[in-house]
N, C-alpha and C positions, 0 to 999 in steps of 0.2 A: 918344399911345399910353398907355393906361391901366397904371399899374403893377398889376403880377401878382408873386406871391410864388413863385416856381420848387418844384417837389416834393424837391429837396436842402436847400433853406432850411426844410423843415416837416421834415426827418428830422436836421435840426443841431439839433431840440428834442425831444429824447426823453422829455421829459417828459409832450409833447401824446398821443407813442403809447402811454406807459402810461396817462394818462389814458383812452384810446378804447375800454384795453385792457379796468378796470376797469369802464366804462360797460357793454360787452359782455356783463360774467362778472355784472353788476346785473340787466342784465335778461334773463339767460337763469334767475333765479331769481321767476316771478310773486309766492312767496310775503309777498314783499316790498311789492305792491301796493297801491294806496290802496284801490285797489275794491272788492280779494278778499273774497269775502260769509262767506269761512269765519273772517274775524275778527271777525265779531256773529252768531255762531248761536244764533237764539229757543230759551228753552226756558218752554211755558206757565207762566205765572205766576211763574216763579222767574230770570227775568234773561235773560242770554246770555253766551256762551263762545268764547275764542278758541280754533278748534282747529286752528291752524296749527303748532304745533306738531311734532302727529301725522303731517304731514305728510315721507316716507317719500322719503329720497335713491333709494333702489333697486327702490321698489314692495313694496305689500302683495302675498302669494302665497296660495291658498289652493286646496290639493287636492282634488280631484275625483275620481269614480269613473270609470275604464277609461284612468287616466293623464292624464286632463285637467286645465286647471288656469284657474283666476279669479285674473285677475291686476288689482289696481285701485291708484289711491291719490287722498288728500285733498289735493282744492285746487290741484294740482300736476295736468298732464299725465304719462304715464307716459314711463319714457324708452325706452323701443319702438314701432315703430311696426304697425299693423295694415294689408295691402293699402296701405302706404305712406302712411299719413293719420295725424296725430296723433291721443290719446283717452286719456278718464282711466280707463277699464277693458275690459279685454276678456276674452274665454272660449277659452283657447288648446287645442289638441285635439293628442292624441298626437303624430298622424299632423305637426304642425305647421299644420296651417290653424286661421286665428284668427277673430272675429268682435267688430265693435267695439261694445260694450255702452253708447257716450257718445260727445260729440261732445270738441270741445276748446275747452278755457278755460273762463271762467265763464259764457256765457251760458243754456247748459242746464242748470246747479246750480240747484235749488230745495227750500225747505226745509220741511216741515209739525211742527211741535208737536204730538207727543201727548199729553204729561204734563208733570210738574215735571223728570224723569227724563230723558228718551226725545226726542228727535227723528228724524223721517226725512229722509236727503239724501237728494234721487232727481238722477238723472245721465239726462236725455233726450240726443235727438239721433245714438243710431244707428242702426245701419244695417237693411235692413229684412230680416225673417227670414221666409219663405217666400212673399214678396212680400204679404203679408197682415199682420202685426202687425212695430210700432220695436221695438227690442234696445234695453231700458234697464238701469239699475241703480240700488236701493233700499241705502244703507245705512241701516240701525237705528242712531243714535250713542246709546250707553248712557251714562251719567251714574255712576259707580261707584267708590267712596272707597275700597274696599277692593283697588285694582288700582293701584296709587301705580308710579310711576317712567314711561318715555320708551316702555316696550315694551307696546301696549295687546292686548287678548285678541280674537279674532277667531272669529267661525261663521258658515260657511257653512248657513243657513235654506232654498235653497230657490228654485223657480221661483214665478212669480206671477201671474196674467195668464190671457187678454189682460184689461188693465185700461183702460180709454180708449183700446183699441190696440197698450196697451204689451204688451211682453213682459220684466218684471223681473226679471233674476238677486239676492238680495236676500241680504245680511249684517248677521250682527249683532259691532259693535265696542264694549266696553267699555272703559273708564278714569278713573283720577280726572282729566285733562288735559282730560275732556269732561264736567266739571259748571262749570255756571254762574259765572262769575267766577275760575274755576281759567286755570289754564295753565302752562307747564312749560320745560322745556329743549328747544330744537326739536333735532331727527334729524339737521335737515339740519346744524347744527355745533353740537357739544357744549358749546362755552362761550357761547352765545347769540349774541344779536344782535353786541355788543359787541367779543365773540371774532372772530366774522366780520368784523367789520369791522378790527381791529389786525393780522388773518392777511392779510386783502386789503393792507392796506396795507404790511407786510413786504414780500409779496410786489413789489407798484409800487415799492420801494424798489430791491431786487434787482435788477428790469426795468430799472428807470431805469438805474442803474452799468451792466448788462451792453447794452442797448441802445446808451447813449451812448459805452459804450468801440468798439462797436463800428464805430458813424458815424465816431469820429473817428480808429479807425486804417482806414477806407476812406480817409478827408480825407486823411492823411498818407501812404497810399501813390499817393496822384495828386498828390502836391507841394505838400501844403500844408505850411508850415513848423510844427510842431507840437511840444514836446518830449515827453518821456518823461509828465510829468508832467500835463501838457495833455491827453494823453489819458482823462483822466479828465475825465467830461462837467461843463461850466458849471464849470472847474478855478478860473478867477479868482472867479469868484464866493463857491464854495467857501470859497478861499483868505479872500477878504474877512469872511467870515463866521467861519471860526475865530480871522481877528483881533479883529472885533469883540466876539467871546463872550471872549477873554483878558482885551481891556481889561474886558470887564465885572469877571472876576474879580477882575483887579487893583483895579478897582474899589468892589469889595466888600470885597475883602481891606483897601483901606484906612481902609478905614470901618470895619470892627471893628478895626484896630490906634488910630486916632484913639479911638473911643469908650473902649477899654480904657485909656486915656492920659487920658481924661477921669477916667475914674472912680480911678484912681490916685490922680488931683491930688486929687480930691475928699476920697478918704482920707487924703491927708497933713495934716499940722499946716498950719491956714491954708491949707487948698486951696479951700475959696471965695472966698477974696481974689483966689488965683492965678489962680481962674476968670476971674472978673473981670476982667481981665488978658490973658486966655489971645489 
């Protein structure tokens, strides 16, 4: 009979479930992505820019006449859904019915070079509006030094179309985070990549102790012999490891007591003799 590892054996390691946890909350973030096209966006002649940044924990919003509203964002799906199907922008109406202006992820992002300035993202891939012309969306990414910081300016331009088909709802977005070789502090957490990553890991620290204490006062109210102590998860381990960091210090410690005991002898009369000796 093949050994098999029991599902109470994989939850006496609470480490594996914050791990799972951590993996989960990685990739519900695409920005992250090796592939994401929005971290080399062309601008003619003058390089490319990461504008992932710009990308918006809560959705870009932009007002419309008789209550309506264009709701989109960069690089990112929104965190709403349209007719229950994900999409990076949509055209929400009063009344509440929505229409998806994109499809979702990256494979409908595509991007054209105007100028040194100016690129256009177009967003294909939704849905079809009078059974005759796709619902897309055109942003204008402006390139603009004088719009500094995380919050970029935003105009609503305009219908467009039908163009190949399309039916473009079209915006224009400025900032300095979208000129060439720029880029900034992302939305999505304020202290950058780096922050996010010491919060995530706080956080699995946490999980880990509250997880693990709590596997093992399940273990211990079904008779496993466990003390007080114990119930703190990988407790011997712990343990072994705050020994081994004392000796370290004691072991440090005696090494600057030795060294200073050198230099001592050193300064006394005849203390490189004593060296010598030592």
């Amino acid at each position: 009979c093949p050994h098999t590892m029991p599902l109470t054996s994989l939850l006496h390691s609470p480490l594996l479930l914050v791990l799972s946890t951590l993996v989960f909350i990685a990739t519900k973030y695409p920005i992250f992505a090796q592939d994401n096209p929005c971290k080399n966006v062309p601008f003619l002649n003058s390089g490319s820019a990461d504008i992932t940044p710009l990308t918006h924990a809560t959705n870009y919003q932009v007002d419309l006449a008789g209550g309506n509203r264009f709701i989109f964002n960069l690089c990112q799906d929104l965190n709403q859904k349209c007719e229950g199907q994900s999409t990076k922008s949509i055209e929400q109406f009063a009344g509440g019915e929505c229409y998806r202006m994109s499809g979702s992820g990256f494979s409908d992002v595509k991007f054209q070079e105007l100028d040194e300035t100016t690129t256009l993202m177009t967003y294909t891939g939704g849905q079809k509006f009078h059974s005759t012309h796709t619902l897309a969306t055109e942003i204008a990414l402006v390139c603009d030094p004088t719009i500094d910081g995380p919050t970029p300016k935003i105009k609503y331009t305009g219908e467009k179309g039908p163009v190949a088909d399309l039916m473009l709802t079209t915006v224009e977005m400025r900032s300095a985070l979208l000129c060439p070789g720029g880029g900034g502090r992302p939305l999505l957490w304020p202290f950058g990549i780096l922050g996010l990553f010491l919060f995530l890991a706080c956080i699995g620290i946490v999980l880990y102790f509250i997880v693990g204490f709590i596997v093992q006062l399940i273990r211990k109210k079904r008779g496993a012999e466990i003390s007080k102590l114990e119930l703190i998860p990988n407790f011997k381990i712990w343990k072994e490891l705050i020994k081994l960091e004392w000796e370290g210090v004691l072991f440090v410690k005696e090494t600057i007591i030795l060294l200073i005991n050198k230099i001592r002898r050193r300064a006394q009369p005849g203390g490189l003799h004593g060296l010598e000796n030592y």
